[in-house]
N, C-alpha and C positions, 0 to 999 in steps of 0.2 A: 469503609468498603464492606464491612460484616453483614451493615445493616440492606445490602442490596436484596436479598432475599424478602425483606419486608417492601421495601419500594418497589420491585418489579411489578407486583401486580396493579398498586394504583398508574405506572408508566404505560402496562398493558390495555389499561382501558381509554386510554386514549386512545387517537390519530398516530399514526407511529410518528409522520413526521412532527407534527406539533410534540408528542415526547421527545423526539432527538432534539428541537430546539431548547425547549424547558433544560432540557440534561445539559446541553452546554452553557444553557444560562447558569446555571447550577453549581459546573465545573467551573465559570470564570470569575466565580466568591471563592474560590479555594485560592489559599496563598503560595505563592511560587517561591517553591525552594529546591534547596539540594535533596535529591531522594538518600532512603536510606540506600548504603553501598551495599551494591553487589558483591558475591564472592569474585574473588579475581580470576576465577579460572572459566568463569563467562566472557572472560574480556576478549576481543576479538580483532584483526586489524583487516577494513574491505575498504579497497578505494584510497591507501592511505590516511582512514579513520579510523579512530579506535574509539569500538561500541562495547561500553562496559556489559552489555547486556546484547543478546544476540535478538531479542523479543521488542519488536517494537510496533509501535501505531501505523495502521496504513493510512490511503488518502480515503477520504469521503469521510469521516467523519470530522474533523475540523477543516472545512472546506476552506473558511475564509481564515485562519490562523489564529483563530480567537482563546486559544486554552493550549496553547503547546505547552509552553512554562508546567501547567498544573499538571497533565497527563505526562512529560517527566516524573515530576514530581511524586506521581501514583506508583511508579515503580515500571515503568517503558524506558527501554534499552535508549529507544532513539524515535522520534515523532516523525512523521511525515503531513504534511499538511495541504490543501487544495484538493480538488483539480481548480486555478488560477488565471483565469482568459484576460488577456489584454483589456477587455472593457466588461462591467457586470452585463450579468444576464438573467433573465426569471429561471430559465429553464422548461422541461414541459409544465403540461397543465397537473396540475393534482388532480387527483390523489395521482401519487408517483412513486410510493415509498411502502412494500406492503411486509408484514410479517408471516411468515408460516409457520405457525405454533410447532406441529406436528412433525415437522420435519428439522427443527431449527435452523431455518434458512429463511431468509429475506429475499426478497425482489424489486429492483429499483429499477426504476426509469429517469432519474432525475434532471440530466440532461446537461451537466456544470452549471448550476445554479451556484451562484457565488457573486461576491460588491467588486470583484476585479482586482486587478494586480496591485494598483496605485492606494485604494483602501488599505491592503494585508503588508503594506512596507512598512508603515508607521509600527504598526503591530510587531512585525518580525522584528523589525531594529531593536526591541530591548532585549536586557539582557535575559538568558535562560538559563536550567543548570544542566544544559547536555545538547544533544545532537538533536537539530532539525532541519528535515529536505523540506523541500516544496516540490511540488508537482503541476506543470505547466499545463494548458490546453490551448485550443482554439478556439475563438468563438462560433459558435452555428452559422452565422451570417458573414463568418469572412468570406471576403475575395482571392485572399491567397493566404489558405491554413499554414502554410509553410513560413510565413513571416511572421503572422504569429507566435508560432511557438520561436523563433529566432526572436520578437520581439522580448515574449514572455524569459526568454536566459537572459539574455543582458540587463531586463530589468530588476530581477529577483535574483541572480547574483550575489549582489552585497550582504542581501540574509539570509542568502541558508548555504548549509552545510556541504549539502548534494541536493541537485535539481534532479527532479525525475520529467521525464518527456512521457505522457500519457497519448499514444495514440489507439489505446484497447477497448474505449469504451466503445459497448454497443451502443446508447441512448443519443449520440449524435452522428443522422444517416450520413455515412460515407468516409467517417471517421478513420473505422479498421483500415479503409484500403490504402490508409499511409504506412504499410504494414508488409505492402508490396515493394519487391527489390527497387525497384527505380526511383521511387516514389518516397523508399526511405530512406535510399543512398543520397537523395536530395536534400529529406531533410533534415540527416545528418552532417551534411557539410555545412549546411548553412548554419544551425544546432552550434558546431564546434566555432566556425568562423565568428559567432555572435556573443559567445562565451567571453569574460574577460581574460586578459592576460592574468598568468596564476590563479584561475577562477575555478570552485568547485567541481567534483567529480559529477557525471552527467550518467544519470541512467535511465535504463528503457523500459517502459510498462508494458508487456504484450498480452494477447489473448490467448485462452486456454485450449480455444475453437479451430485450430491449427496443424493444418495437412501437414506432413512430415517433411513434406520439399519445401515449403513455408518457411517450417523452421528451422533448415540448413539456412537457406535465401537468408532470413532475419541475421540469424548468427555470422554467419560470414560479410554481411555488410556492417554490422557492429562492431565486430572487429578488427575490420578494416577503416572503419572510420573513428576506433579510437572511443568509445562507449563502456563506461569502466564497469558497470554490472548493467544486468538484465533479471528486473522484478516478473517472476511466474509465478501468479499470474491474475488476469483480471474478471469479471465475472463473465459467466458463459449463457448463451442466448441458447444453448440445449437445455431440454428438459429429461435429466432420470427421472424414474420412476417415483413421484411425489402424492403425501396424502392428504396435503391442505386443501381448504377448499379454496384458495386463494394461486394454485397454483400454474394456473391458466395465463393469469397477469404478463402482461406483456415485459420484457426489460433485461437486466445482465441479473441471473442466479448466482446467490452466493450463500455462506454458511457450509453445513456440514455436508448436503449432497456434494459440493464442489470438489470435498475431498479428494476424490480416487482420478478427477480428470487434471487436476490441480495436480496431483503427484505425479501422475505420467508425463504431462507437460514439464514439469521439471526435469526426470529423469531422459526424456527426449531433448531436453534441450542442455542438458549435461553433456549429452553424448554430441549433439550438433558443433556444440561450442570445446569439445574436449577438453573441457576444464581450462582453457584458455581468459572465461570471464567469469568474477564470480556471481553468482545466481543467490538471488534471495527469494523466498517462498511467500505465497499467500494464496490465500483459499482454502477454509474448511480447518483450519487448524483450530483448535478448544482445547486441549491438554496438552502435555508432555511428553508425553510419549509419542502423536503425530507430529507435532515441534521435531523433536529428536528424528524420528523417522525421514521428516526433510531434510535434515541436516546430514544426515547417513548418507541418504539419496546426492545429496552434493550441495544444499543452500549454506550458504555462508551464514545467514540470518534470514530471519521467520517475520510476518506480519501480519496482523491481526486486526479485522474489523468487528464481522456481525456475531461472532461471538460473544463480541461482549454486550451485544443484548440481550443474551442467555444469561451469561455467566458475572456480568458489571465488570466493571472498571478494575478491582484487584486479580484479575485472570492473567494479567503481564506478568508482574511478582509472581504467583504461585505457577506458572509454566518457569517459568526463569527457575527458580529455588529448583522445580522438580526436573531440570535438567542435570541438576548435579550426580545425582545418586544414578542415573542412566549411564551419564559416560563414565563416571568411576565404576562402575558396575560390568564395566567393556575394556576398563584397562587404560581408558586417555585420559592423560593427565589434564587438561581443559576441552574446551568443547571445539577449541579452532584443530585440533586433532581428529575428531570426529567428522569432520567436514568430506564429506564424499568416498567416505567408506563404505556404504552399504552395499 
């Protein structure tokens, strides 16, 4: 992982998505083992799991499940894998996938590009040395998105840890508006009704892009329907202030701009859900100290994508390691202390 500094540049002359494919061809030569342990006072319990590590993988970058094992193994708390649609899909047209040097932030449009549910089982059934969700969707072309994602729980189930219900992406139109009360009180019953008996915890991926009455609405049907965390949050169709020239690009923003909208969304939907669910963060996180900051704010656990196409693959461990010396630094004895203090 030292050597990421010398690789990034020949990765940057490429296609960015043809280097994320190369990367996971990459990663899936590396051999799956137990990572080196964490200190125990990372350890943390949401949902009934216990994540040695509070720092882990988000979805989109192992879409199809193909390197969870190894990215454990790098030193992530806990992998999440997909977005997972009942039957593959191309997704949009390429280019789909941009970098913005300047601001380090990425823009995708990709659309759940992924070989489908039935391919990523074979995959997930081996063994691992830690925690992995999956993350469901729908397909573009269903007829009824809602049986979808009920198909995609009862099938993926068996292998993972916690499912996540993805309905935030901007890159599939009409997506977000399952995100509306009625719309998601639906398809969370159906969600829970499709889950198996004693079947992993079920959480929600929402949008950053979110009027404030939204995110009462959202929080109070989750809770009600029993939705054991809520992931904030997923890339945002607003543009701040950007100085790529690449920044115009259609799709969901993500990286270091997302930062500050990513954090208030949190801290708004802390307050929605009055610590009633726990809340895991994402968006715009790259150190430790914004890690921490989430976690002050109220996140249980942090997760990390486009960062580490700045920073590579060892950015999990060195945010993890540099959470320690933060909360001993404030007095809590582990970091599950720290948890919505700020």
């Amino acid at each position: 992982m030292a050597l990421y500094p010398l690789v990034r540049p020949l990765a940057f002359a490429l296609d960015a998505e043809r280097a994320h494919r190369l990367t996971i061809a990459a990663v899936r030569r590396l051999p799956v083992r137990a990572p080196r342990a964490f200190d125990p006072r990372l350890s943390i319990r949401v949902a009934g799991l216990r994540f040695p590590s509070p720092v882990g993988l988000a979805a989109g970058f192992d879409k199809d499940g193909e390197v969870a094992g190894q990215m454990l193994a790098l030193g992530f708390g806990f992998v999440e894998v997909g977005t997972l649609t009942p039957v593959p899909q191309a997704g949009n047209p390429r280019p789909r996938l941009f970098r913005l040097v300047e601001d380090q932030a990425v823009i995708n449009r990709m659309g759940f590009n992924n070989g489908g549910q039935a391919a990523a089982l074979a995959r997930l059934a081996r063994p691992r040395p830690g925690l992995v969700g999956v993350n469901v969707g729908a397909n573009k072309d269903a007829v009824d998105r809602i049986a979808d994602y009920a198909a995609g729980i009862a099938r993926m189930a068996p292998v993972a840890d916690y499912l996540t219900i993805n309905i935030s992406s901007p890159n599939t139109p009409g997506l977000r508006a399952l995100q509306e009360a009625a719309a998601l009180d639906a398809l969370l019953a159906a969600a829970m009704a499709a889950r198996p008996a004693g079947g992993p915890p079920i959480f929600l991926k929402v949008a950053p892009d979110l009027a404030p009455a939204d995110m009462d609405a959202i929080a109070r049907v989750a809770i009600a329907r029993g939705v054991d965390a809520l992931i904030v949050a997923n890339t945002t169709v607003s543009r701040p202030p950007l100085r790529a020239p690449l920044a115009g690009e259609a799709g969901g923003l993500s990286g270091a701009p997302l930062a500050p909208l990513a954090r208030a969304a949190l801290r708004d939907f802390r307050a929605a859900t009055g610590g009633a669910l726990p809340l895991i963060a994402a968006g715009g996180i790259a150190t430790a100290e914004e890690a921490y900051a989430r976690i002050r704010a109220g996140a249980s656990l942090v997760q990390l994508y486009s960062a580490l196409v700045y920073h590579g693959p060892g950015l999990a461990r060195r945010i993890a390691e540099g959470l320690v010396p933060l909360f001993t630094r404030d007095g809590f004895g582990g970091i599950a202390e720290a948890v919505g203090t700020g």
